[in-house]
C-alpha positions in Angstrom: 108.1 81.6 91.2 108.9 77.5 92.7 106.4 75.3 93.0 107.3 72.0 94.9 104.4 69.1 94.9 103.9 66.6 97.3 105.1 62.7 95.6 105.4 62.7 91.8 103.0 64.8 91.4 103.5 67.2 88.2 101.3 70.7 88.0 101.5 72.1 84.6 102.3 75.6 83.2 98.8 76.2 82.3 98.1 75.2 85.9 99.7 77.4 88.0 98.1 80.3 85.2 94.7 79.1 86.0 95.1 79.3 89.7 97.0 82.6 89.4 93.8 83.8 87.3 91.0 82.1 90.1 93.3 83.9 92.6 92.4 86.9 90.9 89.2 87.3 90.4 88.6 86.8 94.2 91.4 89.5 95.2 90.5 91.9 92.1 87.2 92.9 93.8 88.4 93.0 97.3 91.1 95.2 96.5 88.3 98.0 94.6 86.2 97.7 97.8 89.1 98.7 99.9 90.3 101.1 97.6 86.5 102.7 97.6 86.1 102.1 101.0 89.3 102.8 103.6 87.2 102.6 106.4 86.7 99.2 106.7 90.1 98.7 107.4 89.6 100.4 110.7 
């Protein structure tokens, strides 16, 4: 994965893992809902 910042901005290994790992703990229950429910995608 590429990341391109805007100016001389610099974002950091650990940074991208953090928001990978925020990212996931929003999709991570979403994803189980749907999973348990398939009906609310209709």
């Amino acid at each position: 994965m590429k990341f391109y910042t805007v100016g001389d901005n610099v974002i950091t290994e650990g940074e991208i893992k953090a928001r990978i790992k925020g990212s996931e703990t929003v999709y991570k229950p979403i994803e189980a809902y749907l999973l348990a429910n398939p009906e609310a995608c209709n």
